[in-house]
C-alpha positions as CSV (number, residue, x, y, z in Angstrom):
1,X,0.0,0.0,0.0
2,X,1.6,3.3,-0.6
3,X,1.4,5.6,2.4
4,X,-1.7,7.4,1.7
5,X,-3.6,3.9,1.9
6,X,-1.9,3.2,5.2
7,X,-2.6,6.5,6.8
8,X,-6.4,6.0,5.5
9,X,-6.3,2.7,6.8
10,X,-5.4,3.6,10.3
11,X,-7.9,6.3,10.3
12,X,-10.9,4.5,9.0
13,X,-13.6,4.4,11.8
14,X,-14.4,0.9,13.4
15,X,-10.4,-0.3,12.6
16,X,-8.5,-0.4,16.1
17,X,-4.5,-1.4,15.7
18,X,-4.7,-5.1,16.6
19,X,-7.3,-5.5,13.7
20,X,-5.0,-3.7,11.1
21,X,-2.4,-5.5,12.1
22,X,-4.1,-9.2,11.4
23,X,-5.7,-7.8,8.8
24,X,-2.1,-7.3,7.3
25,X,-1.5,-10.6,7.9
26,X,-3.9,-12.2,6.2
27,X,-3.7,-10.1,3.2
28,X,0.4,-9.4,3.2
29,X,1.2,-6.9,0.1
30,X,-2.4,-6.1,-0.7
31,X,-3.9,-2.9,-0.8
32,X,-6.6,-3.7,1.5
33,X,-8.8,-0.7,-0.5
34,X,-9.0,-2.6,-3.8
35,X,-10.3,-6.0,-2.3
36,X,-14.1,-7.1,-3.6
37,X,-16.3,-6.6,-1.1
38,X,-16.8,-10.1,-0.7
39,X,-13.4,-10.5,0.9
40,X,-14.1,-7.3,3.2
41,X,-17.1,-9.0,4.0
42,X,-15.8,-12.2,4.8
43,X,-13.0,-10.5,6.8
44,X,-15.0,-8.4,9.2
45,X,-18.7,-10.2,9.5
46,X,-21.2,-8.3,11.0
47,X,-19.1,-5.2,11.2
48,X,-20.8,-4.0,8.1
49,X,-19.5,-0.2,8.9
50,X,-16.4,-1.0,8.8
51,X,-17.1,-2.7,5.2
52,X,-18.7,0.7,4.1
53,X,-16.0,2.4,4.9
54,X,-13.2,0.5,3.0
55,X,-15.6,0.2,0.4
56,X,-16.2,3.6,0.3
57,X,-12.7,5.2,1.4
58,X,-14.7,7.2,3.7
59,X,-10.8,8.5,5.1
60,X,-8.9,9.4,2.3
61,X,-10.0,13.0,2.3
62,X,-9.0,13.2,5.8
63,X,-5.5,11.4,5.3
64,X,-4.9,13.5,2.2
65,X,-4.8,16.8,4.3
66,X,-2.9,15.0,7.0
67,X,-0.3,14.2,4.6
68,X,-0.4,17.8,2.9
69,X,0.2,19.3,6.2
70,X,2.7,16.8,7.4
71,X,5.1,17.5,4.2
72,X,4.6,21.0,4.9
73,X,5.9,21.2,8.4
74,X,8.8,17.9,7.6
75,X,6.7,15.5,9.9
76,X,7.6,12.2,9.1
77,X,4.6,9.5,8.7
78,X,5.4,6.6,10.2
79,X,3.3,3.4,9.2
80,X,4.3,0.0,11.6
81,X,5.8,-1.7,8.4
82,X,8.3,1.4,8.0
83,X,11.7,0.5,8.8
84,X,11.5,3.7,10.5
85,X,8.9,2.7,12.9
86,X,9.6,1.9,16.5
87,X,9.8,-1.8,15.8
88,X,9.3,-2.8,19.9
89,X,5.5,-1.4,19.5
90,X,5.3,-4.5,17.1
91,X,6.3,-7.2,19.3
92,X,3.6,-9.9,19.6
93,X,2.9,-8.4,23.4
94,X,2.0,-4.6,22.4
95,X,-1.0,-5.6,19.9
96,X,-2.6,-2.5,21.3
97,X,-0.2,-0.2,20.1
98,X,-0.3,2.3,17.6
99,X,0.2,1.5,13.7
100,X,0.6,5.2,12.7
101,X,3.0,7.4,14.4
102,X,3.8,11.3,13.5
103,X,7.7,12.4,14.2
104,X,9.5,15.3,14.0
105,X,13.1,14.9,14.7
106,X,16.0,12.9,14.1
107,X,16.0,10.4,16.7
108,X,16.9,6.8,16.0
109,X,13.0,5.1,17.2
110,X,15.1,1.6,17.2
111,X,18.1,2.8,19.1
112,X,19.4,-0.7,20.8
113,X,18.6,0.5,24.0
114,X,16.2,2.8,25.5
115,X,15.0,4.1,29.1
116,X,11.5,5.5,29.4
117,X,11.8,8.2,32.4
118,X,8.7,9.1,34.3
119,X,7.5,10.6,37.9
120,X,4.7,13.3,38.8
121,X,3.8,16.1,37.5
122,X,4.6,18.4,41.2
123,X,8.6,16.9,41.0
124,X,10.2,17.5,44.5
125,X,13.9,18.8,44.5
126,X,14.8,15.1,45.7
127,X,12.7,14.2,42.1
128,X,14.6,16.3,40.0
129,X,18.2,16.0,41.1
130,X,17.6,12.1,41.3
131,X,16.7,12.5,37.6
132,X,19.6,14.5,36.8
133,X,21.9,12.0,38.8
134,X,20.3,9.4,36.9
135,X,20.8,10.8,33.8
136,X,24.2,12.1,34.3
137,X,24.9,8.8,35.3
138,X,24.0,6.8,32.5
139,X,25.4,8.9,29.8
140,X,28.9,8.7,31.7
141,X,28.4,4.5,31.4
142,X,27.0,4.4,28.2
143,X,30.0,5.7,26.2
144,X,30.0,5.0,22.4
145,X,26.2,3.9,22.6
146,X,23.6,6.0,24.2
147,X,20.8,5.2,25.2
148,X,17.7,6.8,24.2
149,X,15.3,8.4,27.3
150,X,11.8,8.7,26.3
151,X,8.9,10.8,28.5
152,X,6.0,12.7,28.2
153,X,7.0,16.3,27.8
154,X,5.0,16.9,31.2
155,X,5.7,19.1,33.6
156,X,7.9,17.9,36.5
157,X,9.9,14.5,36.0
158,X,9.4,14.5,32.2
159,X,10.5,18.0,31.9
160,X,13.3,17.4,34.1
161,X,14.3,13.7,32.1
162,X,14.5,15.5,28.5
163,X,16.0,18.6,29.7
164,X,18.9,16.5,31.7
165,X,19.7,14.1,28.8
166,X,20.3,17.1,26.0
167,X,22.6,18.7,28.5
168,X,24.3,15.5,29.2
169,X,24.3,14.4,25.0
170,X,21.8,11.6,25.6
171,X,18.9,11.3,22.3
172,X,15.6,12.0,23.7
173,X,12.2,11.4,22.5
174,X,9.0,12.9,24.2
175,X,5.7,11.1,23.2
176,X,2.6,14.1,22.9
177,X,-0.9,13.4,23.6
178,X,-2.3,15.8,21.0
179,X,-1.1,16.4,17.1
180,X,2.3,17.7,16.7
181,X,0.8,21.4,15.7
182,X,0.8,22.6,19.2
183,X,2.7,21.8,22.4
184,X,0.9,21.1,25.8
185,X,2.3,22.2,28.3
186,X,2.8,25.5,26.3
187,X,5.6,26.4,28.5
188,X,7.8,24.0,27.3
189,X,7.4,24.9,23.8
190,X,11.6,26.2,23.9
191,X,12.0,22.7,25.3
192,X,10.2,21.0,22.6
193,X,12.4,23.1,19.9
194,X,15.2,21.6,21.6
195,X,15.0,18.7,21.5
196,X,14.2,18.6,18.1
197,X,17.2,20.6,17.3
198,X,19.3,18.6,19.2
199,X,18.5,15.8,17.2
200,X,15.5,14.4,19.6
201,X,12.0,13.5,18.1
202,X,8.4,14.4,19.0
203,X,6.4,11.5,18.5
204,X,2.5,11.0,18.3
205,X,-0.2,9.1,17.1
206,X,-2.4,12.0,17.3
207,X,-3.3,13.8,13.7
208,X,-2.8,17.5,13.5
209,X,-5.5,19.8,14.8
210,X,-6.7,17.4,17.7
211,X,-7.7,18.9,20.7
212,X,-6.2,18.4,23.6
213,X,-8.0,16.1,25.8
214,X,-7.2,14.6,29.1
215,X,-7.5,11.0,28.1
216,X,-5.1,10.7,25.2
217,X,-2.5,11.6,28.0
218,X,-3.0,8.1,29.7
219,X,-3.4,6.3,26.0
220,X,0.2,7.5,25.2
221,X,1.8,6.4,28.2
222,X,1.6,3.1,26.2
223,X,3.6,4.5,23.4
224,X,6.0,5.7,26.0
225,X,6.4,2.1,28.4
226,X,6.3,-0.4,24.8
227,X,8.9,1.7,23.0
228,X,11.2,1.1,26.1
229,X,13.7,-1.6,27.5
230,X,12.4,-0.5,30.6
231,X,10.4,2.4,32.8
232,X,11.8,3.7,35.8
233,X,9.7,5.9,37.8
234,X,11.7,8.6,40.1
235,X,8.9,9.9,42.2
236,X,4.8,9.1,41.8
237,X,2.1,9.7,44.3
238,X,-0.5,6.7,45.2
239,X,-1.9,7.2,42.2
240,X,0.1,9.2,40.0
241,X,-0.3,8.5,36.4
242,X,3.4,7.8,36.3
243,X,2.1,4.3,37.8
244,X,-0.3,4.1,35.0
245,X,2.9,3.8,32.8
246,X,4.6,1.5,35.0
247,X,1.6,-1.1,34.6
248,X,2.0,-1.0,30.9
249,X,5.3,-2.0,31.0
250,X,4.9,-4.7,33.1
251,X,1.7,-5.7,30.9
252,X,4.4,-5.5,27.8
253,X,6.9,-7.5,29.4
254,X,9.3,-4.5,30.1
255,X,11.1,-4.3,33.6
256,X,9.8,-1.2,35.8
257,X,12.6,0.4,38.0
258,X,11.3,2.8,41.0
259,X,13.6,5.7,42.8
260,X,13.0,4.8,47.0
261,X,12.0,7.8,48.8
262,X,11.4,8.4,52.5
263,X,8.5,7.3,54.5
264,X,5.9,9.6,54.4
265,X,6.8,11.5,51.7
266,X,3.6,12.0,49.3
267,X,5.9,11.2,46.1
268,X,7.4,8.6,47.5
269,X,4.6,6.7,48.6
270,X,4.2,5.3,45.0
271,X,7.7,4.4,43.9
272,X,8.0,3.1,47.4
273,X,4.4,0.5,46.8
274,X,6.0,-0.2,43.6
275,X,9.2,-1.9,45.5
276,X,7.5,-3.3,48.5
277,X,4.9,-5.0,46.2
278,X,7.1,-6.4,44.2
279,X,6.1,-4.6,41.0
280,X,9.6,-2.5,40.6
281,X,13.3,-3.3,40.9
282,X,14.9,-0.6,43.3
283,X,17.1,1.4,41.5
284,X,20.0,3.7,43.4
285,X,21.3,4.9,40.5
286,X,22.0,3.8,36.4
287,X,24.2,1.0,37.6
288,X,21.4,-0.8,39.1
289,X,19.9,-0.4,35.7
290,X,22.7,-1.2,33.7
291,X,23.0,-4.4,35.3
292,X,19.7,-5.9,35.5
293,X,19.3,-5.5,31.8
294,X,22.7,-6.1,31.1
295,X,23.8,-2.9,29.1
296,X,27.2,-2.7,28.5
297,X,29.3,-0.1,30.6
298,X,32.3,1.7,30.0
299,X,33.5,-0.4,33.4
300,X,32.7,-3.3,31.5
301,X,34.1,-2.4,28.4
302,X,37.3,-2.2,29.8
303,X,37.0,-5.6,31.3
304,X,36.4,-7.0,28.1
305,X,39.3,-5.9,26.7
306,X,41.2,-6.6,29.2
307,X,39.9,-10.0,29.1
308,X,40.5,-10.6,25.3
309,X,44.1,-9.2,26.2
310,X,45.0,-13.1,25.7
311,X,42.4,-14.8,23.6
312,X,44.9,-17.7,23.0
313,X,44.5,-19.3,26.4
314,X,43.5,-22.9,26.8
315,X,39.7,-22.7,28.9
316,X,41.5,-24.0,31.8
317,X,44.3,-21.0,32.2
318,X,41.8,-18.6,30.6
319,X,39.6,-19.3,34.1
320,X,42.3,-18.9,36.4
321,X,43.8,-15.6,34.8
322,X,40.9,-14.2,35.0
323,X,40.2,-15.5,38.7
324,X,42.9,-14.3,39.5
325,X,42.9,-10.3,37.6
326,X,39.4,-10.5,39.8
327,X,41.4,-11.1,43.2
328,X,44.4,-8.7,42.7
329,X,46.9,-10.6,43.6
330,X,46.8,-14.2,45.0
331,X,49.3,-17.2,46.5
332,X,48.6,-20.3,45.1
333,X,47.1,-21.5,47.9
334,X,44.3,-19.4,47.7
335,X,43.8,-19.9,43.4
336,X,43.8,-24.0,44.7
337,X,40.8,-22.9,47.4
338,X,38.6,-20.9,45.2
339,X,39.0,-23.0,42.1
340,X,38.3,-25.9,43.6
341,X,41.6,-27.0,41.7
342,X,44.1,-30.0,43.4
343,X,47.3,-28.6,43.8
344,X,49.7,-30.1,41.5
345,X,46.9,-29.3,38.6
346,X,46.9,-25.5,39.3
347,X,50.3,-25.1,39.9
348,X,51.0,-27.2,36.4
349,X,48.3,-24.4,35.0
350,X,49.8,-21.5,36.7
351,X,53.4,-22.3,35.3
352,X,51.9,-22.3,32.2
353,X,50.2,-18.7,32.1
354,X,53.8,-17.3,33.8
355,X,55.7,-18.8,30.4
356,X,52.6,-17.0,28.3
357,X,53.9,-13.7,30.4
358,X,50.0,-13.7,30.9
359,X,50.8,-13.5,35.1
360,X,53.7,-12.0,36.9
361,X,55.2,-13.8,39.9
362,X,55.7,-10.7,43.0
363,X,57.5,-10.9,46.0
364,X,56.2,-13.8,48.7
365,X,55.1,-16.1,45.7
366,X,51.8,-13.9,44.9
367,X,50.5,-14.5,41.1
368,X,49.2,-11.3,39.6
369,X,47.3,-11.2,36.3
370,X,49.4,-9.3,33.8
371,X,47.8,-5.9,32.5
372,X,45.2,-6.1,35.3
């Protein structure tokens, strides 16, 4: 279908995502507007609207003008067979997702790893310099390979999460609730600019000219929790809407991460639920994050190449050099009790790595790993 089909397709009445998407399916490289009616019929049943209005293209006026404006202000039209498209809202688990998506920006939707960043709208000092930390934090691990942090554009915690990732050179996206001709909050219009400038991306499945409405705030909280490896939630109330997101995560099979606060603290009290119940991994800092979804670090980097320093090693010596660059420095005595090794076997082994220069023998008989 070329992309005036597909935007018509996802704005025909009666047609939610799921059914487009198995739709699709059963009909792979067909322009769905140029079946007979018979397969539409067969298709979709008793939904006779639905039929009408394939039949009768009731949305191509609509998805004309939506396409006119779009070109005229560089919005890029996403459909969810574009490479472009954020290709985690298609996994088998986010059938509710969107299949059209508006951008402006640059941002890479499919970046190999990315951290949705939420919390409440009334952010507490504590809220926003944990966010910042956070943040800082990951950009400082994450060194060739940023990740991308995605939020709402809201005030507080979202405001805080894009604003510290473009001064720390992180890619941000914010996900809008409304059509990319207008920005809500309106005071973080210069922040919106930004981050499109900075190479970010606004992103919505909201057409142009829609008004704003408190529900499609919740609705894209999806968008933000599926396109992410994760959520972590700084500070939320009982029922804060960043909890909303946190659900959808877990819903999409993403982990959830939640910022402890102290006891008593009104936004803390739902970070702090989302740990004691179980629902959210307590996270001190990016580490904590880094590590349960095992990002690569530029601490682990450097372990790497330290271990690949001798990639020649039999298994055997490979284990104990790298026991042993672990320990420091270590007698043989102690490599023989924590690898479980008998003694003349590990000290056959360890003569071996000092002849491949691959340990260095100190004072008192201590084995040290060479370039450790």
């Amino acid at each position: 279908m070329d992309k005036l089909s597909q935007v018509a397709l996802a704005m025909t009445d009666g047609l939610g995502p799921t059914a487009i998407r198995k739709l699709l399916d059963a009909y792979p490289g067909e322009d769905i507007f140029s079946l007979p009616a018979s397969e539409l019929r067969l298709a979709f049943g008793s939904h006779r609207s639905i039929v009408e209005n394939l039949l009768n293209k009731t949305a191509f006026p609509q998805a004309e003008e939506e396409l006119r404006n779009a070109e005229a202000k560089r919005i890029k039209v996403l459909f969810f067979t574009d490479d472009g498209f954020p290709q985690r809202l298609n996994r088998e688990e986010c059938a509710d997702t969107p299949v059209l998506l508006y951008a402006l920006g640059d941002a890479d939707l499919n970046a190999s790893r990315a951290l949705a960043v939420v919390g409440t709208r009334k952010a507490t000092p504590y809220g926003r310099d944990t966010t910042e930390r956070f943040v800082r934090e990951m950009a400082a691990q994450q060194e060739d390979d940023k990740p991308l942090v995605v939020s709402g554009l809201a005030y507080g915690i979202d405001t805080m999460a894009h604003k510290a990732s473009l001064d720390n050179g992180l890619p941000t996206v914010a996900v809008l609730g409304h059509g990319l001709d207008r920005i809500y909050p309106v005071e973080n219009r210069g922040l919106a600019e930004r981050i499109v400038h900075s190479g970010g991306t606004l992103l919505t499945e909201y057409p142009m000219g829609t008004a704003i409405n408190p529900r499609h705030f919740p609705a894209r909280n999806r968008i933000i929790a599926a396109m992410s490896d994760a959520t972590l939630v700084v500070e939320a109330s009982e029922h804060g809407g960043a909890l909303i997101t946190a659900t959808m995560a877990t819903g999409y099979q993403r982990d959830v991460f939640a910022v402890p606060g102290r006891l008593g603290d009104t936004y803390s009290r739902g970070t702090n639920n989302l740990i004691a119940t179980n629902k959210a991994l307590l996270a001190r800092g990016a580490a904590d994050i880094a590590y349960q979804l095992g990002w690569p670090t530029a601490a682990t980097a450097k372990a790497d190449t330290q271990t690949s320093l001798f990639p020649t090693l039999p298994p055997a010596e490979q284990k104990l050099w790298e026991l042993i660059r672990k320990n420091g420095s270590m007698t043989l005595d102690e490599i023989v009790n924590l690898s479980g090794l008998p003694m003349p076997k590990a000290a056959s082994l360890m003569f071996n790595l000092e002849m491949a220069k691959a340990v260095h023998v100190l004072p008192g008989h201590l084995y040290q790993a060479a370039n450790a």
